[in-house]
Phi, psi and omega in degrees: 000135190277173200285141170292304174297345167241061184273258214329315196295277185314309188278319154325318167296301192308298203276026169256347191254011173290141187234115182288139194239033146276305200291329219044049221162165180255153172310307190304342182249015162265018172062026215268334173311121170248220159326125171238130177191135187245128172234123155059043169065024209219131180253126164253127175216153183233150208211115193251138200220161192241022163236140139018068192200070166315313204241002196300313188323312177314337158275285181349291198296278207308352179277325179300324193288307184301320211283338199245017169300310169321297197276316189214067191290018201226333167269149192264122202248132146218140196248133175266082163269152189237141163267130156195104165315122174247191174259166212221136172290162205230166162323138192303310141027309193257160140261128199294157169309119172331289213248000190250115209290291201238129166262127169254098186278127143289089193263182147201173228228340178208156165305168174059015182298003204051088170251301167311335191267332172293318190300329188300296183304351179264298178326298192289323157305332167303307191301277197280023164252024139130334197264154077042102210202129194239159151237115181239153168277070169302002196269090186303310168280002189221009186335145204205338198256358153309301174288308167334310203264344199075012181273024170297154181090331201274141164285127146323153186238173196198106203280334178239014182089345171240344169231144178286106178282142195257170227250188204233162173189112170071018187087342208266141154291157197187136186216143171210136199281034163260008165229021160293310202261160176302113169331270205284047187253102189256179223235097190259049159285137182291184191299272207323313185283357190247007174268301166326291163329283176302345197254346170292314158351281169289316217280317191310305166322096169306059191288350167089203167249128173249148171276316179236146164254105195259136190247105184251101175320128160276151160345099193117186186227008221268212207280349183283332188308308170315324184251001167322278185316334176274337194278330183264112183285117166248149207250321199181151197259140206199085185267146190281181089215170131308161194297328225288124161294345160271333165288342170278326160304294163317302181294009143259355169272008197252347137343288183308321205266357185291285188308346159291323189255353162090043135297087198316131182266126188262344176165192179220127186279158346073043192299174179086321190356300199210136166273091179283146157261133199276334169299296206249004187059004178289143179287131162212154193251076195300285246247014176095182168203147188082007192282276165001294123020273179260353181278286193301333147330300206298327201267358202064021161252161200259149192266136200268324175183153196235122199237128182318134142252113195237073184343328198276351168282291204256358168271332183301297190330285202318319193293339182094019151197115158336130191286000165293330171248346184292299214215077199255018148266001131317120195297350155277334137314328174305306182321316203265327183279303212291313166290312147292346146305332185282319219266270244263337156297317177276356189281315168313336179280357215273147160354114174288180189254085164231064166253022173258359178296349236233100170309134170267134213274102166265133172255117172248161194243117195285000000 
């Protein structure tokens, strides 16, 4: 039995060497430790992550309660979480955007991969663990996230004539040129007026202060991605795809073009994954398996989530809630809350942002 003054002592050692298997890293070297103090039999420890994880504790507590059972198997444990975002650095080039910490892109190397409906769901999972969270619709020829969010029909306002205040959803902000334009208006611009168009958007756009802005990418590499990507400071890359051997052949060039332009790949989503049959529960791998996998393997990225092909998923998307808010103790929401923890854990591992510590310098002539 361990000594009671040295529970707190004994337990900071254990839980420096725990290796969290969001962070990919031990609390120690994520600095995740705060305060440890035991009272009345009850060991409290507080413990700060640099991702979203409002609800994480309900995974937490009992893997902690298990790892520190050996040492200090007579306490009774509680974990205190703290949140703190930090802003992440973006290509050297760029400047990160004032109010906005992290930009996140969400790509694919081709249409129908669900990228837009993984892009809703990531946003809205972020939101609702607690974080300060945008969404924009980059797909200029295809807006998709009006209807995702429910927001069809609705116009964005505007208080001085000049910045769009953007419309609201589920807690997320969201702005898109699908709420410029006439629904069935199609949009024949060219690369250039539609790079324009988007990067007006993003820059126009009151967004307030955000941790994350998730930017859901059009479809392909072609030249708006290219100059998306050169043009947009992003903290980190987020590629979509199927299990499907020509999407993953797509995702990887849309891999690539991340890595050309010195965007960080934060992992690879896996849509699709798997088939539950809602009748008999058999499993089947419409779309193959393990591609996804063996994709992130290959690149040295982490596979961030292997997410259902479901219906019940593409009836939420069309209604205008997600299933992150439609149904959110479902195990196909789990899938989705569990892939943004995963997404916003590695971005915490990643380089900070620190020019905004950094006064800015003016020269004036006496």
């Amino acid at each position: 039995m361990s000594n009671i003054i040295d529970a707190p002592a004994i337990a900071r050692a254990r839980l420096s060497d725990y290796h969290d298997p969001y962070l990919g890293q031990t609390l120690g070297e994520a600095r995740a430790i705060g305060a440890i103090a035991r009272r009345e039999g009850v060991l409290t420890v507080e413990l700060t992550y640099g991702f979203p994880c409002s609800d994480y504790n309900e995974e937490l507590l009992p893997a902690l309660q298990a790892y520190l059972a050996p040492a200090l198997n007579n306490v009774v444990l509680s974990v205190i979480l703290r949140t703190e975002i930090a802003a992440h650095a973006v290509q050297r080039a760029l400047k990160p955007l004032d109010n906005v910490k992290n930009i996140v892109a969400v790509a694919s190397g081709k249409g129908g991969v669900g990228k837009s409906t993984t892009a809703a769901n990531l946003a809205l999972a972020w939101a609702a663990q607690g974080a300060r969270v945008g969404l924009l619709d980059a797909d200029i020829y295809g807006p998709s996230q009006p209807l995702l969010m429910g927001l069809t029909g609705k116009k964005p306002t505007s208080i001085d004539g000049k910045r769009i205040t953007p419309l609201r959803a589920h807690g997320v902000a969201v702005n898109s040129i699908g709420f410029l334009v006439d629904q069935e208006q199609p949009m024949v611009w060219r690369g250039p007026m539609a790079t324009q168009a988007l990067t007006q958007l993003l820059s126009d756009t009151d967004w307030g202060e955000l941790d994350y802005l998730v930017i859901d990418m059009p479809p392909g590499t072609g030249d708006i991605q290219l100059t998306l990507s050169q043009r947009v400071p992003v903290s980190g890359a987020v590629i979509v795809t199927t299990p499907q051997d020509i999407a993953l052949l797509d995702a990887r060039r849309g891999l690539k073009m991340f890595e050309k332009v010195e965007v960080r790949v934060l992992g690879i989503v896996e849509n699709m994954s798997v088939h539950i049959c809602t009748n008999c529960g058999h499993a089947e791998h419409v779309f193959g398996s393990g591609g996804g996998a063996r994709m992130a393997e290959q690149y040295g990225v982490q596979l961030l989530g292997q997410l259902p092909l479901d219906i019940r998923i593409r009836e939420e998307a069309d209604g205008g809630t997600p299933t992150v808010v439609a149904d959110p103790k479902s195990a196909r929401a789990r899938a989705y809350f569990a892939m943004a923890r995963r997404t916003a854990a590695r971005l915490a591992t990643l380089n900070k942002d620190y020019s905004r510590m950094f006064p800015k310098i003016t020269v004036e002539s006496t």
